[in-house]
PyMOL Python script that loads the backbone (N, CA, C, O; Angstrom):
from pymol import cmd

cmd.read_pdbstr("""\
ATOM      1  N   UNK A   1      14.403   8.364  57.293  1.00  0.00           N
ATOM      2  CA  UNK A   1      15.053   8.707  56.054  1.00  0.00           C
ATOM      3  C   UNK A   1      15.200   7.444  55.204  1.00  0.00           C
ATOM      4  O   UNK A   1      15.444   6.357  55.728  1.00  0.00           O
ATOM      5  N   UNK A   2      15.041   7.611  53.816  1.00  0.00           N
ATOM      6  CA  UNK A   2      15.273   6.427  53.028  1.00  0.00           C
ATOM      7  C   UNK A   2      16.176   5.937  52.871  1.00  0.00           C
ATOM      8  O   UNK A   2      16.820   6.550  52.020  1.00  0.00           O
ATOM      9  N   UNK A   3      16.768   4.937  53.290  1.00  0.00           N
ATOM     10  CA  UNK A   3      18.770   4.479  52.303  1.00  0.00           C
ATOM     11  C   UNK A   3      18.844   3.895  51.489  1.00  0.00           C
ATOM     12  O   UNK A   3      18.297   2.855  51.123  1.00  0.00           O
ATOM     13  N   UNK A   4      19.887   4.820  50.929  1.00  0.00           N
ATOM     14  CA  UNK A   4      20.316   4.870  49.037  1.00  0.00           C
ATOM     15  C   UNK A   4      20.938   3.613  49.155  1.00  0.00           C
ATOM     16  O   UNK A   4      21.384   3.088  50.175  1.00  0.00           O
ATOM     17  N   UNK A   5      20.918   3.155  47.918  1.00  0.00           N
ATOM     18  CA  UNK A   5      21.887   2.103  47.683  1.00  0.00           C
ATOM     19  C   UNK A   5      22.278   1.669  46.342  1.00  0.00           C
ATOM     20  O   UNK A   5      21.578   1.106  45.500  1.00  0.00           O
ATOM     21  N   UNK A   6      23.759   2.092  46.262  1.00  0.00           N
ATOM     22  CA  UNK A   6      24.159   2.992  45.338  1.00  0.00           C
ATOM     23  C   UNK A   6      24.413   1.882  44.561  1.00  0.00           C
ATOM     24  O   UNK A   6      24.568   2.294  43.411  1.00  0.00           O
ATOM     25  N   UNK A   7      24.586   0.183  44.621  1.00  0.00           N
ATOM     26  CA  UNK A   7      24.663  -0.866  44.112  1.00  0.00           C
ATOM     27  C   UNK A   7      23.343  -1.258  43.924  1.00  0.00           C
ATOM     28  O   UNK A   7      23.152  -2.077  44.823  1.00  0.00           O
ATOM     29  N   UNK A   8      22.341  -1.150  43.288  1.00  0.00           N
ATOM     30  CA  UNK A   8      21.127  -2.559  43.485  1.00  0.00           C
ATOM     31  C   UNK A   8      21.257  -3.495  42.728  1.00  0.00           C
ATOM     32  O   UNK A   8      21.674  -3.332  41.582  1.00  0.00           O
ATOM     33  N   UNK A   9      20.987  -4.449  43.125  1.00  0.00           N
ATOM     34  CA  UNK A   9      21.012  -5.690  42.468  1.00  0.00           C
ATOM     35  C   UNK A   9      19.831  -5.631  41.545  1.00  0.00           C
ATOM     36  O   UNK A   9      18.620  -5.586  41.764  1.00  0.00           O
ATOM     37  N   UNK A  10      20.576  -5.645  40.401  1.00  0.00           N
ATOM     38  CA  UNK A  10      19.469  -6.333  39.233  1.00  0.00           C
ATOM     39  C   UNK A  10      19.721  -7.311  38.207  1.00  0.00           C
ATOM     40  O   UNK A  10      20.768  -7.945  38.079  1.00  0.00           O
ATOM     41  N   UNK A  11      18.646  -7.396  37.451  1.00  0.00           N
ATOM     42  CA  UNK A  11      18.999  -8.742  36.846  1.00  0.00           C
ATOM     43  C   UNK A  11      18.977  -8.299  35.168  1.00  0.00           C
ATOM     44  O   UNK A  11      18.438  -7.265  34.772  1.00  0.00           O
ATOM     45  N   UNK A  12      19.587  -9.169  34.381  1.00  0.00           N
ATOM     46  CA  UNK A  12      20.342  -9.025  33.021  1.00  0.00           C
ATOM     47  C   UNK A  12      19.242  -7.878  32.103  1.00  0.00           C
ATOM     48  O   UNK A  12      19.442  -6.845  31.465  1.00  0.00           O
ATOM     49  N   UNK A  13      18.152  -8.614  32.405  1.00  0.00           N
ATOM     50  CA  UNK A  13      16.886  -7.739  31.944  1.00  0.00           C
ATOM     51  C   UNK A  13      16.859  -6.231  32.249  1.00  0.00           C
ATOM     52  O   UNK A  13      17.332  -5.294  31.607  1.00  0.00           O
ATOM     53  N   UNK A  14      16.019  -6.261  33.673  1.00  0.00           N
ATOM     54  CA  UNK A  14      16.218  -5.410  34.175  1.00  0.00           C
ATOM     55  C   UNK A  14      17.254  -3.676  33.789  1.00  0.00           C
ATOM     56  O   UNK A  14      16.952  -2.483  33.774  1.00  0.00           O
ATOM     57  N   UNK A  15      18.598  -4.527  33.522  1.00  0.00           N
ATOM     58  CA  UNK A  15      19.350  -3.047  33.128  1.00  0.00           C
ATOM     59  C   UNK A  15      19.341  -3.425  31.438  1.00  0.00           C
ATOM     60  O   UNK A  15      19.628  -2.434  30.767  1.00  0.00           O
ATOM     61  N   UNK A  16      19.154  -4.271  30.884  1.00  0.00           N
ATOM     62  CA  UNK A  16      18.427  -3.749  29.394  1.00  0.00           C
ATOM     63  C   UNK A  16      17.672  -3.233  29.125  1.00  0.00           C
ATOM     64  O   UNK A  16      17.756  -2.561  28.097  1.00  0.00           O
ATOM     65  N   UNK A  17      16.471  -3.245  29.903  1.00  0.00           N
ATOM     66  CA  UNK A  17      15.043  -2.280  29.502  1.00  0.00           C
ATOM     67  C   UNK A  17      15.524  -0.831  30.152  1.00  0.00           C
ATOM     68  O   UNK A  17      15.326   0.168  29.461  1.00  0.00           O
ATOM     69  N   UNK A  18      16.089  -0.690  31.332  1.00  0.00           N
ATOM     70  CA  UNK A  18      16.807   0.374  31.752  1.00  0.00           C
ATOM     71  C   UNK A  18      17.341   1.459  30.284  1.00  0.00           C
ATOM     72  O   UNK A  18      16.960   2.538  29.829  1.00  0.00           O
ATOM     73  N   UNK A  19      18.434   0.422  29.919  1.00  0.00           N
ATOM     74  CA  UNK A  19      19.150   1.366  29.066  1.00  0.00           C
ATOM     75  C   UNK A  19      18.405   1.694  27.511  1.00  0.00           C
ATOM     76  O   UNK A  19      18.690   2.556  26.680  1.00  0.00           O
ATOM     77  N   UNK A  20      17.288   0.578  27.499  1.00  0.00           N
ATOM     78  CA  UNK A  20      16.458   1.033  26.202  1.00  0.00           C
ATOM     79  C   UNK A  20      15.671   1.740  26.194  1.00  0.00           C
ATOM     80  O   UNK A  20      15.144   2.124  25.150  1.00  0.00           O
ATOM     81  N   UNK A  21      15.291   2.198  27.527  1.00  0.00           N
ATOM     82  CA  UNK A  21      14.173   3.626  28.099  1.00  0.00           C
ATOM     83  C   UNK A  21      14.850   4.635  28.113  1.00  0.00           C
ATOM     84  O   UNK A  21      14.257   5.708  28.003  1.00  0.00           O
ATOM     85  N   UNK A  22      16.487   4.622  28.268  1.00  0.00           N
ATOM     86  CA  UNK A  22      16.917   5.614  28.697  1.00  0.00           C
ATOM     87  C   UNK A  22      17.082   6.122  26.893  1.00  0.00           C
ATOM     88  O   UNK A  22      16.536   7.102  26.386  1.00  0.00           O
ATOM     89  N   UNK A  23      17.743   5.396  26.386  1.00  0.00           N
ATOM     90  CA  UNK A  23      18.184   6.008  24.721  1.00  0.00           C
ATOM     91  C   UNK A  23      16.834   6.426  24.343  1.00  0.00           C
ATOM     92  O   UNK A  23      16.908   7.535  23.813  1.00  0.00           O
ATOM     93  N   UNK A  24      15.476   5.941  24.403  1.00  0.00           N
ATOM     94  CA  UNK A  24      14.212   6.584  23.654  1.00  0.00           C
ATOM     95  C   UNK A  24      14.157   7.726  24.414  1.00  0.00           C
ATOM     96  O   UNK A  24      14.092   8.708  23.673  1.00  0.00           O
ATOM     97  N   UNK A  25      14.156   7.981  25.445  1.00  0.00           N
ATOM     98  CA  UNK A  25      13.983   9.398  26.142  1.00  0.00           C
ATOM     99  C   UNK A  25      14.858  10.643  25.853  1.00  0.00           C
ATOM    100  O   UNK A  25      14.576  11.841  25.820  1.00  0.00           O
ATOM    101  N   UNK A  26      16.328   9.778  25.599  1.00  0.00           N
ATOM    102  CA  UNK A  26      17.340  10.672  25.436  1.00  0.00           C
ATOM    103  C   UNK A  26      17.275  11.174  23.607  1.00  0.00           C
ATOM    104  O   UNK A  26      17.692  12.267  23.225  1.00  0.00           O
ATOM    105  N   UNK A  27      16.679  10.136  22.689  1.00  0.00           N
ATOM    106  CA  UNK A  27      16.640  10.130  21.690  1.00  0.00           C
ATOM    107  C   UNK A  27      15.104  10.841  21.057  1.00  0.00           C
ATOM    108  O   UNK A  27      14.623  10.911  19.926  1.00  0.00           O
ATOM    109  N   UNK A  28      14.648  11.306  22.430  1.00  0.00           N
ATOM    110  CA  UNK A  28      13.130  11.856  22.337  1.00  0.00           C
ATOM    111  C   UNK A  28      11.989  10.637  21.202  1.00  0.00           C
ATOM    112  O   UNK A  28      10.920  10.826  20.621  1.00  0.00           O
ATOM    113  N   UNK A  29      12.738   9.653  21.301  1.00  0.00           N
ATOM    114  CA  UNK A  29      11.732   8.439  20.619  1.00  0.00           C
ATOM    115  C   UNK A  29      10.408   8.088  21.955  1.00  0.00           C
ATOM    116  O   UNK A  29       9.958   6.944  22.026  1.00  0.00           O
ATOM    117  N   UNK A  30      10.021   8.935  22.704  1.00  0.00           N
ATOM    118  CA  UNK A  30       9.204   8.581  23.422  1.00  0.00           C
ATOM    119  C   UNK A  30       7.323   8.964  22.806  1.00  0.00           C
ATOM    120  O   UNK A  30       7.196   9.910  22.029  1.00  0.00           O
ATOM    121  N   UNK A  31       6.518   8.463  23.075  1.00  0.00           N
ATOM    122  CA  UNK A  31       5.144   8.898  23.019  1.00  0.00           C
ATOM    123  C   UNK A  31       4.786   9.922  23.278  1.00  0.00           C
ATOM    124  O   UNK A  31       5.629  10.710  23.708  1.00  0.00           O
ATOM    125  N   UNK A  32       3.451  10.346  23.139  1.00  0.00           N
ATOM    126  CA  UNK A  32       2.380  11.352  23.726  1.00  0.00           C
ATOM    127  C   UNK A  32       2.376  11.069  25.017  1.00  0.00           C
ATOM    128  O   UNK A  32       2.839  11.941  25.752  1.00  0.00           O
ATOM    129  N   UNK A  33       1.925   9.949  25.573  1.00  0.00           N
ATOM    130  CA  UNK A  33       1.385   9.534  26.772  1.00  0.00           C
ATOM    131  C   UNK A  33       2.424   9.705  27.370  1.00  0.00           C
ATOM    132  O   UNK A  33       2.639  10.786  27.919  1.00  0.00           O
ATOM    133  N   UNK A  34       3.228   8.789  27.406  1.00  0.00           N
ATOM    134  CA  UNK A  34       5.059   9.394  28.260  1.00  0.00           C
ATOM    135  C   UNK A  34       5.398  10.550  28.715  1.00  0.00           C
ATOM    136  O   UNK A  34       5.717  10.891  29.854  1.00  0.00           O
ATOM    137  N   UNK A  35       5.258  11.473  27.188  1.00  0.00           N
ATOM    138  CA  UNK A  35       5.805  12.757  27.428  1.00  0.00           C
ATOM    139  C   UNK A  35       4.696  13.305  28.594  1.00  0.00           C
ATOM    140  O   UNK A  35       4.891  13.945  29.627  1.00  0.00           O
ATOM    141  N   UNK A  36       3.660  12.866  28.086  1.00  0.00           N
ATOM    142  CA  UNK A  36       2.424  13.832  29.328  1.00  0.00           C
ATOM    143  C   UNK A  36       2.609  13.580  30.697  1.00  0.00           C
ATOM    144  O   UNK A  36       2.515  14.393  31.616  1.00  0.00           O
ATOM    145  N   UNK A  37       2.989  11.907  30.776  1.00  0.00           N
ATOM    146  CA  UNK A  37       2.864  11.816  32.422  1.00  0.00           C
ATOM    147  C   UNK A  37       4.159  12.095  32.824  1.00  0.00           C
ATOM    148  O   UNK A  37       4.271  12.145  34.049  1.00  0.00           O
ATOM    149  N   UNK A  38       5.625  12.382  31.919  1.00  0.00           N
ATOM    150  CA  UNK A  38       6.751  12.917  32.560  1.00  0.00           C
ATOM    151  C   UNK A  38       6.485  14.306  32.634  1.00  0.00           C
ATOM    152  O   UNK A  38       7.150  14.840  33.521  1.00  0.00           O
ATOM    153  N   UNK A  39       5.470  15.363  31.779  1.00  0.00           N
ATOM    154  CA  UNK A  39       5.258  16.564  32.671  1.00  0.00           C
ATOM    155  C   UNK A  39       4.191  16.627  33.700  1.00  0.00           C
ATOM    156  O   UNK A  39       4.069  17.754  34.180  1.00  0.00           O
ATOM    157  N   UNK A  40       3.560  15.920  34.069  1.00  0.00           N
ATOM    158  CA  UNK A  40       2.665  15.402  35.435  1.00  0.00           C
ATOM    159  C   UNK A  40       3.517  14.987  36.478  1.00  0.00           C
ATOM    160  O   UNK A  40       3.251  15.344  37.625  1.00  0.00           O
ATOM    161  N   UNK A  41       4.225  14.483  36.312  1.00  0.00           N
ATOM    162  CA  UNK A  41       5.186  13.776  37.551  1.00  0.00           C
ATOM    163  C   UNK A  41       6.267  15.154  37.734  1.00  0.00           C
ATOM    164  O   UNK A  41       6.441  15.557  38.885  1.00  0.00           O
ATOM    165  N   UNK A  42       6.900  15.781  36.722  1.00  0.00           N
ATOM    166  CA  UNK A  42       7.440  17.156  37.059  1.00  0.00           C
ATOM    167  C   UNK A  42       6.563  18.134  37.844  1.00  0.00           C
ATOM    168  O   UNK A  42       7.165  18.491  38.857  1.00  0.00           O
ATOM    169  N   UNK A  43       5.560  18.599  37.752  1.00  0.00           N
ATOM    170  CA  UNK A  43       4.695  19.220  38.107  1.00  0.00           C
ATOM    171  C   UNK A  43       4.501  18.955  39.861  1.00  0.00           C
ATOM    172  O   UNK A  43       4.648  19.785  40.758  1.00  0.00           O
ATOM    173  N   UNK A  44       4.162  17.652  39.960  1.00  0.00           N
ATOM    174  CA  UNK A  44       3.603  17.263  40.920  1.00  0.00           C
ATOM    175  C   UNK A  44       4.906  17.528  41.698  1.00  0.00           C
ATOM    176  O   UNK A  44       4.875  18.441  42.523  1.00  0.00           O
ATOM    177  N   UNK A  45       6.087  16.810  41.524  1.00  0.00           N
ATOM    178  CA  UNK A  45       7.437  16.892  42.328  1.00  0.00           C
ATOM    179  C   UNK A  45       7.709  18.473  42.595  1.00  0.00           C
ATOM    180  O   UNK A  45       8.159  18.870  43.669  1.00  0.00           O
ATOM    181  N   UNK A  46       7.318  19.537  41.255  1.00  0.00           N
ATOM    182  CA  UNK A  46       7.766  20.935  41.728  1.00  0.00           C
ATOM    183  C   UNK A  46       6.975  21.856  42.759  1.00  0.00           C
ATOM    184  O   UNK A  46       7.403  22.825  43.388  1.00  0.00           O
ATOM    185  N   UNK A  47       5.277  21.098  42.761  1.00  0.00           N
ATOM    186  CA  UNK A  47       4.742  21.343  43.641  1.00  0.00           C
ATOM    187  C   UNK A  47       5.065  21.136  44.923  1.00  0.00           C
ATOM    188  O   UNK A  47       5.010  21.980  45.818  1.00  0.00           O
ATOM    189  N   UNK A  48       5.370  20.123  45.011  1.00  0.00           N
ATOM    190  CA  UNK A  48       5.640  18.847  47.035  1.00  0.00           C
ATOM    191  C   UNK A  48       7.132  19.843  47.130  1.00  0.00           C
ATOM    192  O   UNK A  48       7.296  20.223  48.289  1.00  0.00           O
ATOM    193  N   UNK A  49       7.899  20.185  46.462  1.00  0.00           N
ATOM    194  CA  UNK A  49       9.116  21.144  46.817  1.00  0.00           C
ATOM    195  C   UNK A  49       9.024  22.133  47.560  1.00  0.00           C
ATOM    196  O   UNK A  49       9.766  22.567  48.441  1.00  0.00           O
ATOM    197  N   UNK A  50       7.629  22.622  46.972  1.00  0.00           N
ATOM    198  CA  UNK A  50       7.481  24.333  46.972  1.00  0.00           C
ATOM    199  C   UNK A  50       6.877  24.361  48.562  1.00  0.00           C
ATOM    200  O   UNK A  50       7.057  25.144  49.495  1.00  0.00           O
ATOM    201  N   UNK A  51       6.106  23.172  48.417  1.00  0.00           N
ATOM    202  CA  UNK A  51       5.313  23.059  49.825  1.00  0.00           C
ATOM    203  C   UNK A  51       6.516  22.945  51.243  1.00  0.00           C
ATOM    204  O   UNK A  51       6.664  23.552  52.304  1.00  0.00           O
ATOM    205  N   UNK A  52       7.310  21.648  50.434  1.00  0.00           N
ATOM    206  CA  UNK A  52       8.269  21.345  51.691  1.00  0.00           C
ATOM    207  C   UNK A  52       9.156  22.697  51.948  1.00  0.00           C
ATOM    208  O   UNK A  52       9.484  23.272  52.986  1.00  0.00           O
ATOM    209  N   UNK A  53       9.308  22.859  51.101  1.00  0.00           N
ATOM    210  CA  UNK A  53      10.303  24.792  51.533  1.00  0.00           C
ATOM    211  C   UNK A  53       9.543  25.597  52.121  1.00  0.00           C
ATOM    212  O   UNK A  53       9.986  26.086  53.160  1.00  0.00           O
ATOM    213  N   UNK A  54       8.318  25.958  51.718  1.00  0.00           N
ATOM    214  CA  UNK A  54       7.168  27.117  52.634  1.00  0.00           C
ATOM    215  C   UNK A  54       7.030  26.497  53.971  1.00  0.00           C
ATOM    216  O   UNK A  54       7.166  27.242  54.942  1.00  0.00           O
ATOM    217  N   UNK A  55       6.781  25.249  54.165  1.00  0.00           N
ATOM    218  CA  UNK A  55       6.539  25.002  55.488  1.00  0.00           C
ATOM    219  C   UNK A  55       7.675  24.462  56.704  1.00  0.00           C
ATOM    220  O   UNK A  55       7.566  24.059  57.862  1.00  0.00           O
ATOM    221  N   UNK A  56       9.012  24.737  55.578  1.00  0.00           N
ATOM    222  CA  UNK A  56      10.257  25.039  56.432  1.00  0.00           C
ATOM    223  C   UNK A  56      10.646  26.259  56.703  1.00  0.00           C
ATOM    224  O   UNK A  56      11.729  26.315  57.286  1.00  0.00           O
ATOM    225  N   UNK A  57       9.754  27.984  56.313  1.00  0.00           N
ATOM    226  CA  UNK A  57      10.323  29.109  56.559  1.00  0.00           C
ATOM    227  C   UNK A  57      11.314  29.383  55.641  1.00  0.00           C
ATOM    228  O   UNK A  57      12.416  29.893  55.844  1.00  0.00           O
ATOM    229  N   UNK A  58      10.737  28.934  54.438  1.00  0.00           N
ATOM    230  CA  UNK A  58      11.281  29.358  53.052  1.00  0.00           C
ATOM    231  C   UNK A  58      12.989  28.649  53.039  1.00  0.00           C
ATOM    232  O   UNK A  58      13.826  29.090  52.252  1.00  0.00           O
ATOM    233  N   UNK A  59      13.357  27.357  54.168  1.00  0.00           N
ATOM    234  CA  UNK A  59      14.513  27.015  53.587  1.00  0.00           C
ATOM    235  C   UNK A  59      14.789  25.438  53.220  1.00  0.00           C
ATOM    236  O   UNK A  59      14.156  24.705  53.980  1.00  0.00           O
ATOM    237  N   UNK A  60      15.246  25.025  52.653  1.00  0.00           N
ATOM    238  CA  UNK A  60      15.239  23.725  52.067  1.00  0.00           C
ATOM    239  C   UNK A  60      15.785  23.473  53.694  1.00  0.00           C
ATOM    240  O   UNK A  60      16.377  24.226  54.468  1.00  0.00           O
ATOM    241  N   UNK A  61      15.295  22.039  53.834  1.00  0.00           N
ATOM    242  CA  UNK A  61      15.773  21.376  55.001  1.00  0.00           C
ATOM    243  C   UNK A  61      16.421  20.389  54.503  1.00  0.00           C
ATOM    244  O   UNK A  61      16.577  19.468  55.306  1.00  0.00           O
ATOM    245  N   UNK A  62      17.005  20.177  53.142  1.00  0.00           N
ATOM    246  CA  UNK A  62      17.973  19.129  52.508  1.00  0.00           C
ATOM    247  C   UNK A  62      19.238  19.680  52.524  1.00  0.00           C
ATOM    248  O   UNK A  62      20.335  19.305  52.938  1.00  0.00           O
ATOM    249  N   UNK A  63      18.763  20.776  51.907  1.00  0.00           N
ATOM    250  CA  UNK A  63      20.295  21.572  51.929  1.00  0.00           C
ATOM    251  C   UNK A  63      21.181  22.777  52.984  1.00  0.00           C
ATOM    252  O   UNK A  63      22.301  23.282  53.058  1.00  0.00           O
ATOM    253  N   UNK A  64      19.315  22.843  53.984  1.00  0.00           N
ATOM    254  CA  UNK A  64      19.713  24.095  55.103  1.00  0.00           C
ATOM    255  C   UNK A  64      20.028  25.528  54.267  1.00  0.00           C
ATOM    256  O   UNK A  64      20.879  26.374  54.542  1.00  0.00           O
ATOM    257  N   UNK A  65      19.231  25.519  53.353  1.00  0.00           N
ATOM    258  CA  UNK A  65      19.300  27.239  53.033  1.00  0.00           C
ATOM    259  C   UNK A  65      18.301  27.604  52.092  1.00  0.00           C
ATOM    260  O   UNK A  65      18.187  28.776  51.735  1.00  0.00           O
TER     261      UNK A  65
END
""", "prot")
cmd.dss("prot")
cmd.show_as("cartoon", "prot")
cmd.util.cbc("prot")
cmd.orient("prot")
């Protein structure tokens, strides 16, 4: 299993470009290209879901149901 870690260390940068990705996204100031590969990366994640649930007998094994 992976461990979270709910502190990461980053650096001054780091959570500036953070929060300036986050306002263009939130502010829909994002691109073509962006928008395409954030519905590619949705896609792909709703796929690997669908799989991991079918080949648990239709139940999430995160949540046990």
């Amino acid at each position: 299993m992976i461990h979270t870690n709910p502190n990461p260390k980053m650096t001054v940068i780091e959570v500036e470009n953070f929060r300036n990705n986050l306002r263009r996204c939130v502010s829909g100031k994002i691109t073509r290209q962006e928008k395409k590969k954030i519905e590619v990366r949705a896609q792909r994640m709703n796929s690997v879901a669908k799989r991991i649930i079918a080949n648990n007998g239709g139940k999430n094994p995160i949540l046990g149901y």
